[in-house]
N, C-alpha and C positions, 0 to 999 in steps of 0.2 A: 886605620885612617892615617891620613898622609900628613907629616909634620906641618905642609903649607894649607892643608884645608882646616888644620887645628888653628892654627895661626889666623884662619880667615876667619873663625868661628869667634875665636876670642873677640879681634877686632869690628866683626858686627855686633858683638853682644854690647862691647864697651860704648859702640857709638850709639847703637839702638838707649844705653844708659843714662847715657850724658844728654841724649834729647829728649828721654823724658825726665831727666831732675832737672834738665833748664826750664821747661815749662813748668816744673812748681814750684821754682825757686819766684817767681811773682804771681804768686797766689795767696788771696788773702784767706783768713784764718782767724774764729772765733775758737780757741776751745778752754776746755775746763776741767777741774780735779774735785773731787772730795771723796772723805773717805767714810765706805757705808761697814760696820761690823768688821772694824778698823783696816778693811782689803778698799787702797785705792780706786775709784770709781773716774775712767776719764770718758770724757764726751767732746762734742763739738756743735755748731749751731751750722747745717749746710746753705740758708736764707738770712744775709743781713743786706747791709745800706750802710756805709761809714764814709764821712766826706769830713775834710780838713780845710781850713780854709789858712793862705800866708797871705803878708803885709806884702808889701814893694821890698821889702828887706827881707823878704823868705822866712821872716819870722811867723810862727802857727799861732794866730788870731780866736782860731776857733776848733771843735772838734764837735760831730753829733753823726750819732750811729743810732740804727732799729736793727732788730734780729727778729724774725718772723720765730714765735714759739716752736709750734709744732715743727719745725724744720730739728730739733732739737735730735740726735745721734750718738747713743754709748756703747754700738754694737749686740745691745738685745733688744727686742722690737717689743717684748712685754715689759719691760722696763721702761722703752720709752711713750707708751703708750698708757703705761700710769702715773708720769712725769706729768703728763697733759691734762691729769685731772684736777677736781679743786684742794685736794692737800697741797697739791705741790703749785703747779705757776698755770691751773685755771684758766686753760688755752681757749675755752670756748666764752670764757668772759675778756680776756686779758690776752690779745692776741699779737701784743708785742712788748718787745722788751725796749726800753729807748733810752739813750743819755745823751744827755746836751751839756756841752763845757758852759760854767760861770766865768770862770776866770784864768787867766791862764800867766804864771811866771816863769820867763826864761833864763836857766840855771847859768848852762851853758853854749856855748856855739849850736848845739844838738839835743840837748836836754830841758825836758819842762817840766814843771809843776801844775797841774792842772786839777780847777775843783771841777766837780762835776754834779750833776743830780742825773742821781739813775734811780729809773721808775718801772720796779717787776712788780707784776699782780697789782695794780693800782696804787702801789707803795712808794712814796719816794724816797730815796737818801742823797743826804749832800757826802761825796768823797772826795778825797784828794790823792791822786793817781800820778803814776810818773810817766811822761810820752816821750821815748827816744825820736827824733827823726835823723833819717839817715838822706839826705839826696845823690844820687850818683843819674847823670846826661838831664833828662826829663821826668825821672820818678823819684817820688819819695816814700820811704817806706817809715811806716810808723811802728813804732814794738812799746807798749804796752803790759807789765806784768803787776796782777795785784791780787787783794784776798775781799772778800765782803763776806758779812754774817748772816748765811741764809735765811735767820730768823726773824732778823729786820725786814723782811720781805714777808713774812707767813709760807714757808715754802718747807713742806714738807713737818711741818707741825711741830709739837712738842719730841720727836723721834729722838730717842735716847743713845740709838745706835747709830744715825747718820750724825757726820760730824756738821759742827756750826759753820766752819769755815769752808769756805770755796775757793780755790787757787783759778783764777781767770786768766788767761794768756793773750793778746790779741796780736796779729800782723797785720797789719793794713799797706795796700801798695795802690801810692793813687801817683795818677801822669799830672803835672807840675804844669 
């Protein structure tokens, strides 16, 4: 092969790349961590709904998101299809997951403090969560990282081997 058809080869692989990590770089993202017989266990939720609401000062007023259950994804389909049972988040009674902001304090230019009530399997809990916002032209993206104790929810039972805590991630990208 001819050094200028390597050369053409590289250069559509690169560009073919860079057009598609630009289209995921604003894409938003539920996912999640816990660890099952101490082997990390990560997933993702492919079905939510998250809207932020700002002031006239761009400052974030509000925050409420729903995640359709069964939308729920960890790469094995019999895993997540016992995830949907009533041990765990009881999809055919409890077919979303929802949090709606209490309150919300602005830390910094870009940083909140925000309570929340979030309500899995008919359970509620009040948390307090940190929300980045980032704005650049028309979009704001929101990054969200925290933990909650699956057992305050009834999720997944007295299991000895699955761990209590959940490491949650969220990105959110909404137009301004």
């Amino acid at each position: 092969m001819k050094s200028s058809s390597i050369k053409y080869i590289v250069f559509i692989s690169f560009l073919l790349g860079s057009l598609i990590n630009s289209g995921a770089q604003n894409k938003s993202k539920i996912d999640f961590a816990i660890h099952n017989l101490g082997i990390q266990v990560d997933g993702h939720f492919n079905a939510f709904n998250i809207k932020a609401a700002f002031n006239s000062k761009d400052e974030l007023t509000s925050v409420y998101g729903s995640i359709t259950v069964n939308s729920i994804k960890t790469g094995i389909d019999s895993r997540d299809k016992h995830l949907l049972k009533e041990d765990y988040f009881d999809a055919t009674q409890h077919k979303n997951i929802l949090l709606n902001s209490q309150s919300i304090i602005k830390n910094t230019d870009n940083t909140y403090t925000v309570k929340v009530s979030l309500k899995i399997k008919g359970k509620s809990q009040v948390l307090t969560i940190p929300i980045n916002v980032v704005k650049k032209d028309d979009v704001c993206k929101l990054i969200s990282n925290f933990q909650i104790n699956r057992r305050d929810f009834k999720i997944g039972g007295g299991s000895l081997i699955l761990s209590k805590t959940v490491k949650i991630n969220v990105v959110h990208f909404q137009k301004l």
